[in-house]
C-alpha positions in Angstrom: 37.5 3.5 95.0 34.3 1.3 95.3 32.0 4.7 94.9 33.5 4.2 91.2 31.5 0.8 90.6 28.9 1.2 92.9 27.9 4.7 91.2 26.3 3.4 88.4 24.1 0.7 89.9 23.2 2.8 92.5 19.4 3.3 91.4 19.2 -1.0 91.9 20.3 -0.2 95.4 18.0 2.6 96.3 15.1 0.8 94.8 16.6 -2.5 96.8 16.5 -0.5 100.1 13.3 0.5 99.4 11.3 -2.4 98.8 13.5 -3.9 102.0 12.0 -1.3 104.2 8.4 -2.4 102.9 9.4 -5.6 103.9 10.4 -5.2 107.5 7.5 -2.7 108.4 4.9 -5.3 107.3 7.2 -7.3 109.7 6.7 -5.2 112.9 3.3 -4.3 112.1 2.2 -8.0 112.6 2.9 -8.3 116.4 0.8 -5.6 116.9 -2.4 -6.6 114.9 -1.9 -10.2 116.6 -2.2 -8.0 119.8 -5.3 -7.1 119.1 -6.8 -10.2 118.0 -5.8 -11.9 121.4 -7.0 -8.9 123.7 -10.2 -7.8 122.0 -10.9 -10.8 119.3 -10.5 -13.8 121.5 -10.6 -12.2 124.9 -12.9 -9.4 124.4 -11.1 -7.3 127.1 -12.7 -4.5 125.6 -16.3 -6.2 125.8 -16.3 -7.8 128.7 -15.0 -11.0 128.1 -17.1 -11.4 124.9 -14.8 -12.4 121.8 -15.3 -10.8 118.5 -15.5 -13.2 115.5 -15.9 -10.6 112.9 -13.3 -8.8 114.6 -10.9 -11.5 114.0 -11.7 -12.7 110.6 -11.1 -8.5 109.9 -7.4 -8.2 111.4 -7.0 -11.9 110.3 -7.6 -11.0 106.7 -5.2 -7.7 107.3 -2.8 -9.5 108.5 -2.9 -12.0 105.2 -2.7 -8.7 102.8 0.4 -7.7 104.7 2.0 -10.6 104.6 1.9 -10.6 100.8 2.7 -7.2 100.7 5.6 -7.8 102.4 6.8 -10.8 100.3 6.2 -8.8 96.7 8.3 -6.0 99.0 10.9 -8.8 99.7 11.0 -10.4 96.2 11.6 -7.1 94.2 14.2 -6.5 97.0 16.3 -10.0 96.1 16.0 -9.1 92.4 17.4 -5.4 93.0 19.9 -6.7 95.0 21.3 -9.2 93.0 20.9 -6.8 90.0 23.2 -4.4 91.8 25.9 -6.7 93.5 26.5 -9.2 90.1 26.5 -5.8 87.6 29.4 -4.6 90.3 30.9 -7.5 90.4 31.1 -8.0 86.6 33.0 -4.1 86.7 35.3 -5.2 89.2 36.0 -8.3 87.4 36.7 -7.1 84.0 38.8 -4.1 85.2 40.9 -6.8 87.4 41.3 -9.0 84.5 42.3 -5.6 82.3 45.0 -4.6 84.8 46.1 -7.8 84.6 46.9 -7.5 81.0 48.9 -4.6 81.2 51.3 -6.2 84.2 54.7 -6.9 83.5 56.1 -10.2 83.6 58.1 -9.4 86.9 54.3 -7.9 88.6 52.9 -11.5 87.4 55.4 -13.4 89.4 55.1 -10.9 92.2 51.6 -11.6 92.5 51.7 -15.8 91.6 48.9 -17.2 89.0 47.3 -19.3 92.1 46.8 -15.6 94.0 45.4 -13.9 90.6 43.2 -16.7 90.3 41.9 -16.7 93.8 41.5 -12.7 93.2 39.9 -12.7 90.3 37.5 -15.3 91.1 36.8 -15.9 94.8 37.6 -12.4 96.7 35.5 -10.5 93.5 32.5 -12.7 94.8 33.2 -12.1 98.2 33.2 -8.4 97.5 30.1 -8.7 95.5 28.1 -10.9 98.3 29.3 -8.0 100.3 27.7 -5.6 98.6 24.5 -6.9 98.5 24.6 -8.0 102.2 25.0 -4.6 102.7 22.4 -3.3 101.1 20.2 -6.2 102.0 21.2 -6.6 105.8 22.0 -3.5 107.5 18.6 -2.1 106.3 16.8 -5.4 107.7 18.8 -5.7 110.5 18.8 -1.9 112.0 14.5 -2.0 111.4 14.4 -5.1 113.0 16.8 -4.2 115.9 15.7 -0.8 116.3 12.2 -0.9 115.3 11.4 -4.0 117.1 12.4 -2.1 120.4 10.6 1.1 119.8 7.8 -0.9 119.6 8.5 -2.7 123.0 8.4 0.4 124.2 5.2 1.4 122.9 3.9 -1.6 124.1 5.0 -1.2 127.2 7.9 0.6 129.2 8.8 -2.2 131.2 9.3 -4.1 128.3 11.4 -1.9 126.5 14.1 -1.3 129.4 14.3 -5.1 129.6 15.6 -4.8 126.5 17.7 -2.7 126.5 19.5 -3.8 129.6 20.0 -7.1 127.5 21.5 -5.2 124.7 24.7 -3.8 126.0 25.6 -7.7 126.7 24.7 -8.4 123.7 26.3 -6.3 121.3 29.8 -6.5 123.9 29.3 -10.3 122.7 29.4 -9.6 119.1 32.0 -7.2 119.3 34.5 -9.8 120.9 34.0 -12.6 118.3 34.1 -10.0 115.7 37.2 -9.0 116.8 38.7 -12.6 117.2 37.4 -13.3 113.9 38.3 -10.8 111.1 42.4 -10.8 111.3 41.1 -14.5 109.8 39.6 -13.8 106.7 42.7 -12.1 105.3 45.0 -15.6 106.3 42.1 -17.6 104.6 42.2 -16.0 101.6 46.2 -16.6 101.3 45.7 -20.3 101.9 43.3 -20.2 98.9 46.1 -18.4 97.1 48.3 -22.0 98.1 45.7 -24.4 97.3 45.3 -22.7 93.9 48.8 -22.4 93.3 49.7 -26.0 93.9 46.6 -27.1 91.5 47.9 -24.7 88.9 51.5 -26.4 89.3 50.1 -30.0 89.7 47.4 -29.4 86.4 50.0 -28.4 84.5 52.8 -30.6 85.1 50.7 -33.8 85.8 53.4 -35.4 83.3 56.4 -35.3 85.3 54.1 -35.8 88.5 53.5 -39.1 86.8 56.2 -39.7 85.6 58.6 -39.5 88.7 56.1 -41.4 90.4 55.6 -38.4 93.1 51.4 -38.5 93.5 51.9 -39.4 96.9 54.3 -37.0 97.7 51.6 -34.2 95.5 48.8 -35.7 97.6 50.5 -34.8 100.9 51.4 -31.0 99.4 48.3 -30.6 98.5 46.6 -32.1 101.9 48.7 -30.0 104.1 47.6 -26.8 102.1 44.4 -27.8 102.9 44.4 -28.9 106.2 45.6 -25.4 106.9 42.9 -23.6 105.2 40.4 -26.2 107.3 42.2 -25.3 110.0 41.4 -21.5 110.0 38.0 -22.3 108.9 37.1 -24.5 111.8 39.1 -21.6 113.9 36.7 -19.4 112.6 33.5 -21.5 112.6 34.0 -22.1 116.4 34.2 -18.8 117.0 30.4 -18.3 115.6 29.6 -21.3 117.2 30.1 -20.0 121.1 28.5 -16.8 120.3 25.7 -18.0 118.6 24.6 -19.8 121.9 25.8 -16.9 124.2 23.3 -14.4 122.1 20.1 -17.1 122.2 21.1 -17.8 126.0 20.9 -13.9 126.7 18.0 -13.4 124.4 15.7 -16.1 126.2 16.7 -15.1 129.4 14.9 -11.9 128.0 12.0 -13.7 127.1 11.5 -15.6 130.4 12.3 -12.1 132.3 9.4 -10.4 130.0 6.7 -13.6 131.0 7.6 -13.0 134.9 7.3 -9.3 134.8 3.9 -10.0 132.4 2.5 -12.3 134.7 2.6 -9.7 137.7 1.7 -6.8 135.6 -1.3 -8.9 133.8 -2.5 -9.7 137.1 -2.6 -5.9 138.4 -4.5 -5.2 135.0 -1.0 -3.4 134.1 -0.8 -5.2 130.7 -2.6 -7.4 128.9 -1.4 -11.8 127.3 -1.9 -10.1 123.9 1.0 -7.5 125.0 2.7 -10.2 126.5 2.8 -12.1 123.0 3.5 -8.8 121.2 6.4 -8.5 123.9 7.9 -12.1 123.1 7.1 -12.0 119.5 9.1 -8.3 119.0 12.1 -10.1 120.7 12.0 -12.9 118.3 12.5 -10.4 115.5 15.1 -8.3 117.6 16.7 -11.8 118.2 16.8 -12.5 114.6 18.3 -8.9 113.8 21.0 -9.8 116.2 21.8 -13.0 114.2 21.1 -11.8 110.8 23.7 -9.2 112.3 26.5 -11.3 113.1 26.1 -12.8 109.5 26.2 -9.7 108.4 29.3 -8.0 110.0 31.1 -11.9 109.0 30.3 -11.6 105.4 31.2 -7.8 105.5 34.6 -8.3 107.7 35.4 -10.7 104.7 34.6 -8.9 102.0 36.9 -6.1 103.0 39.5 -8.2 103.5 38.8 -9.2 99.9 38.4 -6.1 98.7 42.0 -5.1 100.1 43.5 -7.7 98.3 41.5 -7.0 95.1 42.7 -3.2 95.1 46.1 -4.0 95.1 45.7 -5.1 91.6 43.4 -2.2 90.4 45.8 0.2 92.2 48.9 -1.6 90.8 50.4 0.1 88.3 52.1 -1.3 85.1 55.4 -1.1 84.9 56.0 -0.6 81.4 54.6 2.5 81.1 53.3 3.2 77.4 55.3 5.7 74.6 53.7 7.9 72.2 55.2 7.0 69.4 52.7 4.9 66.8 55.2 2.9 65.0 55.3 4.6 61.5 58.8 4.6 60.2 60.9 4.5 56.8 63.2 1.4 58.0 61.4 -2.1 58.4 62.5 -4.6 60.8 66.0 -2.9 61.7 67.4 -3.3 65.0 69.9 -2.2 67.2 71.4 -3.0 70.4 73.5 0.4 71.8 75.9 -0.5 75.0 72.5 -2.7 76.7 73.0 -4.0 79.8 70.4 -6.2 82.1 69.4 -7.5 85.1 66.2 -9.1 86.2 64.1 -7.2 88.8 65.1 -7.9 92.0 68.5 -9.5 91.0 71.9 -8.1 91.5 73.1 -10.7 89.0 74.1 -9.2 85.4 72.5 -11.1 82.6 73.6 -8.4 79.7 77.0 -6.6 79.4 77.1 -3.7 77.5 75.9 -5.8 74.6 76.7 -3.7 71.0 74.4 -5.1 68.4 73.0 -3.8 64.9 70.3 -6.2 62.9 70.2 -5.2 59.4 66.6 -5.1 57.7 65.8 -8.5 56.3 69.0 -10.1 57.4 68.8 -13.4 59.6 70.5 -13.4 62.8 71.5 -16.6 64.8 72.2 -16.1 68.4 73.9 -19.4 69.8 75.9 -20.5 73.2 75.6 -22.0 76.2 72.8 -22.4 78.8 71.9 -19.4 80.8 73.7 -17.1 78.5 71.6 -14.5 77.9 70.1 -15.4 74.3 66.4 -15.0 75.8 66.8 -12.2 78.0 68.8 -10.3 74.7 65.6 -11.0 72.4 62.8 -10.4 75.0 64.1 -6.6 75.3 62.9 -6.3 71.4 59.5 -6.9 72.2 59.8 -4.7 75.3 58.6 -7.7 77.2 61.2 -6.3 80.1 63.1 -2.7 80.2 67.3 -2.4 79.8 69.0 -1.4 83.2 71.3 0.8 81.2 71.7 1.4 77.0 68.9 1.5 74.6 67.0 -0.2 72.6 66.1 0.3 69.1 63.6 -0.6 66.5 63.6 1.2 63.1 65.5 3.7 64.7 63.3 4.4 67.5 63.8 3.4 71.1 61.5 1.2 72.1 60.1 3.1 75.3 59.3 5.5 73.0 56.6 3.0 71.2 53.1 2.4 72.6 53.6 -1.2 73.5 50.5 -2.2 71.0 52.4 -0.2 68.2 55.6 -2.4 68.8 53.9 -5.7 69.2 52.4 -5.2 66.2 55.8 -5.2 64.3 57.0 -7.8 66.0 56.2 -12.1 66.1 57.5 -14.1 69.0 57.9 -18.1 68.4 58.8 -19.7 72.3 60.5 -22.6 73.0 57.6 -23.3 75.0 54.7 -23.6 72.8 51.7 -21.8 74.1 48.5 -23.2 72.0 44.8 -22.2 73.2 41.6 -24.5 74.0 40.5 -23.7 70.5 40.7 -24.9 66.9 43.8 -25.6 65.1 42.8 -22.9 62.8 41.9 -20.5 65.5 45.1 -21.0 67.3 46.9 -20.0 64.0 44.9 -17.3 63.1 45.9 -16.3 66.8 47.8 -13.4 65.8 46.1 -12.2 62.6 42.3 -12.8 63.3 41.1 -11.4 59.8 43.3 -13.2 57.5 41.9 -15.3 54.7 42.1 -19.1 55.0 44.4 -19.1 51.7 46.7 -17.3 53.9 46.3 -19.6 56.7 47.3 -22.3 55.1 50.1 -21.3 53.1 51.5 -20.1 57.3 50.9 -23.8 57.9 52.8 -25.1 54.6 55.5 -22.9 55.3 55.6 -24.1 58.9 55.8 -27.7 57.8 52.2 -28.3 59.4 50.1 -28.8 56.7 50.7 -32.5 56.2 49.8 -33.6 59.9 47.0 -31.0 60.3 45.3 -32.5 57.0 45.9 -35.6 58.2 43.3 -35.7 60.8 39.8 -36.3 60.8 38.9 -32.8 61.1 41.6 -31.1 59.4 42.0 -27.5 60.6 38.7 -28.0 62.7 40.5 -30.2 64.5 39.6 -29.0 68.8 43.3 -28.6 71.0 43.1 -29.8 74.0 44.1 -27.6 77.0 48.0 -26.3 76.7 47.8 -28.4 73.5 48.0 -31.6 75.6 46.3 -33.2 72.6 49.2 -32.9 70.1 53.0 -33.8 70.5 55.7 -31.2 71.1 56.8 -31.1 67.4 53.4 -30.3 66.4 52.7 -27.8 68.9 56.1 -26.4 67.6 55.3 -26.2 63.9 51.7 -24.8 64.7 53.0 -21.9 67.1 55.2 -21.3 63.9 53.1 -21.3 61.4 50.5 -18.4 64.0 54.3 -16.2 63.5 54.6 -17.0 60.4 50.8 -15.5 59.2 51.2 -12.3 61.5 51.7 -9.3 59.0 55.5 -8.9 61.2 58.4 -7.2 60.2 60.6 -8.9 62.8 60.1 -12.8 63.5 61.8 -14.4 66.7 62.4 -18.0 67.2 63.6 -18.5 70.9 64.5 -22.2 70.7 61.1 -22.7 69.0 62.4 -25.7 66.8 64.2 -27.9 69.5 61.1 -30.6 69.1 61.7 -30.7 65.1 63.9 -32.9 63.6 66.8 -31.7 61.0 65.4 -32.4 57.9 62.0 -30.8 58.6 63.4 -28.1 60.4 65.7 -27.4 57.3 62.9 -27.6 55.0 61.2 -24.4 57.6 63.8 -22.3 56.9 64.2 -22.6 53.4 60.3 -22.1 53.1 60.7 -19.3 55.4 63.6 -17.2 53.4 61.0 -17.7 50.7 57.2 -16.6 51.7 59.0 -13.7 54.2 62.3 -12.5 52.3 61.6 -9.4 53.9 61.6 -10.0 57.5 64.4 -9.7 60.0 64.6 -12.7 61.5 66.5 -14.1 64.5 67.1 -17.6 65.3 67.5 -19.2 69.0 69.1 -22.6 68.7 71.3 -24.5 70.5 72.4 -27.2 67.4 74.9 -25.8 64.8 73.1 -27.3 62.0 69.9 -24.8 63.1 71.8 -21.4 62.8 74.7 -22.1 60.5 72.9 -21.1 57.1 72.3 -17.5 59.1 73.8 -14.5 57.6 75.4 -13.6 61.2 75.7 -15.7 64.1 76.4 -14.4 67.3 78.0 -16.1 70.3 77.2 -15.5 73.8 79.2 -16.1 76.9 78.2 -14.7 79.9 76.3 -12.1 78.9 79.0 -10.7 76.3 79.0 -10.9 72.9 82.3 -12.7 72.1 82.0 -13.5 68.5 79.6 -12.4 65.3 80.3 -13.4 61.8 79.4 -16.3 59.4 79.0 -20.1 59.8 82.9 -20.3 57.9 84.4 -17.1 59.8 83.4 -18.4 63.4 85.1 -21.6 62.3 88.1 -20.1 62.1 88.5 -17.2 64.5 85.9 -18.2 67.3 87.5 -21.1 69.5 83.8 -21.5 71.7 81.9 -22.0 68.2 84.8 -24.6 67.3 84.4 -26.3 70.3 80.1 -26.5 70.3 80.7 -27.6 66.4 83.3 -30.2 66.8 81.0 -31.4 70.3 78.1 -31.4 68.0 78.9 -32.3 64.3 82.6 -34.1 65.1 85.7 -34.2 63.2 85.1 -37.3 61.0 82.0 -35.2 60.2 83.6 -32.4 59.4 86.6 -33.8 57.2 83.5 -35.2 55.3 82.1 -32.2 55.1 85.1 -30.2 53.9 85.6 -33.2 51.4 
């Protein structure tokens, strides 16, 4: 599945590899050259005992123009790298974040925001470093490994087997940590999912934090989160810290093995000081394959553990799956529930029972009882925000599986109780659902919404910035501004799930009226939990339990429904009512 991002950035990492291998042969040419600058230059082994000045200005100046060579090689090599890994990155990234999109809302809680974040964020640019240490180190590291002891063995044969005696215990080394190691990565990257998640919830609710006094308690959530993470860090760390030593310990044993045998072989006229340095220098660079190595095979173990965990969102599928259908039909904004029943994923618990339910075109529907109900799960089925366990559906006369999702939405404005406003303008948060319409149009969604008057009231007007999650404006306002973004969408259906619990009577009574008035020809249907929000609806219908146990007028519920007698007498009172009656 990576082939499908790497493919196209694939050139970068040819050309990287290339310029890479430029790089490490000016690197294993050097020992040699330096060879021959000790033995024949300054010795003059070759001219009996005579050194040869010009000799060593000549390979000197060699050695200078390979040296730059190599850097250009190891510049262009960086830039194709990093032009490879971040392009891949960027794909991964987008298609996460598109996938995303598509989830249902029982996938989203599956997953957790604080583990999406961490996905989208950290493991992508683990994965990417992973690519480019790839590309970069495996080619650096198997030319310096394997092309620094082919040339100990052209050196000399002694050398080489040294060497290579060394290696076994080397690489049995690595293997060990390596294994101790990677079953980390994958538990580090959950604890980032926790530290996340707890910053997400503390961010967000930093009022209530506050406001029941429980930093301390936060403080201590949060440090034990972290303390584990530091603890399989450290875990981790320490296990790169004994094998760090272990690999120089074996690799200067090598060193001091090569200057014993050296010494007796230089003294039989078997070898040579300037082999002897080639010898030591080569197992420097072997050395530093080994360690550039381990680095490697760290960074790689946790990029795949990253990777894993990044591919369960690309390979997730949504849910919902999409309908054909494009939305085109002769009714507008008519509804119908046909023997629905529901249950949240994962739930036994029945939130719908065989609910019956027809929403004329144009009419306004109240939906009103107690807590828990069922009002929110019966109105989040329009939108196709979550699928009926049994029954159907319908929209204009069309089920709504049968819709392409975008095709329904599009027919279709939500108002939550919660008001979701964006780190934007006021204006652009209104113009949130209708990106093109004209600020005439804007503003009469804001009159009609009863937002006008604040939002012209401040210094910037409709310029004004929003703070994050609208921190910046009170829940009333935040209210009447989510409105006013329903209210400008071209929708034939308008929702309001408890959306004016913030506002008080008289204002929200003044939205309604405005409402039946700029948008006579939308279905709408009221949330509320006060009488005086729903009883000017042409139905209202009471929930209990999931069942629909009453539907008529404000007047007929007063006489035939003894629940809507009860919430209106707990809510308005008698003496109120007498009054009323009067």
């Amino acid at each position: 599945m990576m082939w499908k991002y790497i493919r196209p950035y694939l050139p970068f990492a040819i050309l990287a590899g290339l310029f890479m291998i430029g790089e490490v042969t000016m690197d294993l040419v050097q020992p040699e050259i330096m060879s021959r600058i000790v033995d024949d230059g300054v010795l003059g082994l070759k001219n009996g005992g005579a050194g040869d000045l010009r000799l060593i200005w000549k390979l000197g100046i060699q050695m200078i123009g390979l040296v730059l060579f190599g850097g250009f090689c190891g510049a262009l090599n960086n830039v194709f790298v990093h032009m490879s890994g971040q392009n891949i990155g960027n794909e991964i990234r987008k298609d996460c974040f598109r996938r995303i999109m598509t989830f249902s809302f029982p996938q989203l809680d599956q997953f957790g925001t604080g583990s999406l974040v961490t996905r989208v964020t950290n493991d992508i640019t683990q994965v990417q470093n992973f690519v480019s240490q790839f590309v970069r180190g495996m080619i650096r590291t198997s030319m310096l490994m394997f092309g620094s002891m082919y040339c100990m063995f052209q050196l000399n044969r002694d050398f080489g087997l040294i060497v290579m005696c060394a290696f076994p215990l080397i690489v049995g080394c690595l293997v060990f940590c390596m294994a101790k190691a990677n079953p980390m990565f994958t538990k580090l990257q959950k604890q980032l999912d926790s530290i996340n998640a707890i910053m997400q919830e503390d961010v967000s609710g930093i009022r209530m934090i506050k406001s029941c006094v429980r930093e301390m308690y936060e403080k201590a959530r949060f440090g034990k989160a972290n303390g584990e993470l530091i603890k399989t860090q450290l875990h981790i760390l320490v296990i790169f810290a004994f094998m760090n030593p272990v690999i120089n310990a074996l690799m200067y044993i090598v060193v001091a093995v090569i200057l014993l045998v050296g010494s007796f072989e230089a003294g039989s006229g078997g070898t040579t000081p300037g082999c002897i340095m080639a010898a030591i220098t080569y197992t420097t660079q072997l050395l530093n394959g080994i360690l550039m190595l381990v680095l490697l095979f760290q960074n790689i173990s946790r990029g795949i553990a990253s990777w894993k965990r990044v591919k369960e969102i690309l390979q997730n599928e949504p849910e919902l799956q999409d309908g054909t259908f494009d939305g085109s039909t002769r009714q507008h904004g008519e509804i119908e529930f046909r023997d629905v029943s529901f249950s949240y994923p994962g739930s036994s618990q029945i939130i719908l029972d065989h609910i019956n339910l027809k929403v004329h075109s144009g009419e306004t529907l109240a939906i009103l009882g107690a807590t828990g109900c069922g009002k929110t799960s019966l109105v989040n089925l329009i939108p196709r925000f979550y699928d009926a366990a049994e029954g159907t559906v319908l929209v204009d006369g069309v089920d709504v599986r049968e819709y392409r999702q975008k095709a329904l939405r599009e027919k279709i404005a939500v108002v939550l109780q919660k008001s979701e406003l964006f780190s934007m303008t006021i204006r652009d948060n209104i113009a949130w659902g209708a990106p093109g319409a004209p600020a005439e149009a804007m503003k009469e969604a804001a009159v009609t919404a009863q937002a006008d008057e604040f939002i012209s009231s401040m210094p910037e007007s409709y310029h004004t910035a929003v703070a994050q999650r609208g921190m910046s404006l009170s829940g009333g306002q935040k209210q009447r501004i989510s409105i006013a973004r329903a209210v400008l969408k071209p929708a034939e259906i308008l929702i309001f799930d408890d959306s004016t619990s913030a506002l008080d009577l008289k204002t929200e009574a003044n939205l309604y009226t405005a409402l039946k008035k700029s948008n006579p020809q939308s279905t709408k249907i009221i949330i509320a939990q006060r009488i005086a929000s729903v009883r000017s609806a042409d139905r209202i219908v009471v929930l209990e339990s999931g069942r629909i146990i009453a539907c008529g007028s404000h007047e007929e519920l007063l006489e035939s429904c003894a629940v809507y007698q009860d919430i209106y007498h707990s809510q308005i009172g008698e003496g109120d009512e007498k009054n009323e009656c009067a």
